[in-house]
N, C-alpha and C positions, 0 to 999 in steps of 0.2 A: 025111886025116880032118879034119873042122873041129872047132875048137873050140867047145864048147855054153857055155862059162861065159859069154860075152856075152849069149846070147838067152835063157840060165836071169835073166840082170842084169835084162835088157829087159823080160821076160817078169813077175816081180817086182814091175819100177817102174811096170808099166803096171796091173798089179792094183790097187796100192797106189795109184796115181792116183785110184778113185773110191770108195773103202773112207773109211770116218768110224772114226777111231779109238777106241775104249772107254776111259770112265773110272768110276772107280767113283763119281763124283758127278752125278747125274742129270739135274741143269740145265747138264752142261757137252756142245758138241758142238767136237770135234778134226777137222778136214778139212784133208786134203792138199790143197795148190791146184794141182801143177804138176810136172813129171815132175823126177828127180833133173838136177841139172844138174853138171855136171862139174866138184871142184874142185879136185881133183889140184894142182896149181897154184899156188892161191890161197895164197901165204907171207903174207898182208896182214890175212888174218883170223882169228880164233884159230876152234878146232875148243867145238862146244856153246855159244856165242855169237848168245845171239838178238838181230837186227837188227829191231826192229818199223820196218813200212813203212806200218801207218796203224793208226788204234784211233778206233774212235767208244766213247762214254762215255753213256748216256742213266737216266733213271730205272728201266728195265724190261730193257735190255740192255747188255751189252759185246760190240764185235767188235774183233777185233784181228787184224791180218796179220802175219807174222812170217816172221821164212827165220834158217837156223843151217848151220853146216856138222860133216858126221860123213863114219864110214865108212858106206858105203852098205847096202841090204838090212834096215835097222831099221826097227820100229815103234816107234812112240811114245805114250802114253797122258798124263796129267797129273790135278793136285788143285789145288786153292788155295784161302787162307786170306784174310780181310779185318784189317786192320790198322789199325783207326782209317777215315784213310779212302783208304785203298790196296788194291789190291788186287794179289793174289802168287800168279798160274799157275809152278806149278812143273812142268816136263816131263821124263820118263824114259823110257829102251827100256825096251817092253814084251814083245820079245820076245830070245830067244839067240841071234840070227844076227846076223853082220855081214860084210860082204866086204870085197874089198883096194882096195878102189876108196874114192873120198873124194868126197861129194855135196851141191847144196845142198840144204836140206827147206825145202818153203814151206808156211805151214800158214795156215789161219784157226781163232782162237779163238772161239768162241762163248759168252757164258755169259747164263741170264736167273734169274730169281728168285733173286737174293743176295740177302743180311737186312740190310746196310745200305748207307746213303749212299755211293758211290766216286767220287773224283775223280784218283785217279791207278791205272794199272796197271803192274805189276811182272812181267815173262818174265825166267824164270832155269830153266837147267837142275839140278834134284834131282840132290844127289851121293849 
């Protein structure tokens, strides 16, 4: 008999590929960029550790790219706060599942209509 807990993984990370995560702040959009990548492995990076790989900054938007590594099977949603002139995407599982496997998440941040000036952006994962 095969085992299904790989293709229930597959099956999962393929959904989750084009799905835009929800948050409760209206101007924010959360998207997955790119299938879980395997990190089983990876002793070099700490687990909930966002790596930003690019972020434009403009009067009317923020985008930000980003990858973290967890256990796989999660979703994710986020809030943030402006700080002077920073600004602070805090990200959480949004939902109760997790598997035994360990994955990258690549996501793009999107945010428009914030109420002030920002010249630096802040990813951190909400404890």
């Amino acid at each position: 008999m095969l085992n299904k807990y790989p293709l229930v993984i597959i099956s999962v990370l393929l959904l989750c590929l084009f799905i835009q995560c929800k948050s409760s702040q209206d101007n924010i959009s959360l998207t997955i960029t790119g299938p879980c990548d395997d990190a089983l492995f990876d002793s070099l990076h700490k687990r909930l550790t966002p790596y930003i790989k690019s972020k434009s900054i403009t009067d009317s938007e923020i985008v930000v790219n980003f990858k973290f590594k967890d256990d796989c099977c999660q979703e994710f949603g986020g809030r943030y706060t402006i700080n002077q002139d920073s600004l602070i995407f805090a990200f959480k599982q949004t939902n109760n599942e997790s598997c035994s496997c360990i994955c990258w998440y690549r996501y793009k941040l999107k945010i428009t209509d914030f109420t002030a000036p920002v010249k630096y952006v802040i990813v951190r994962a909400s404890h």
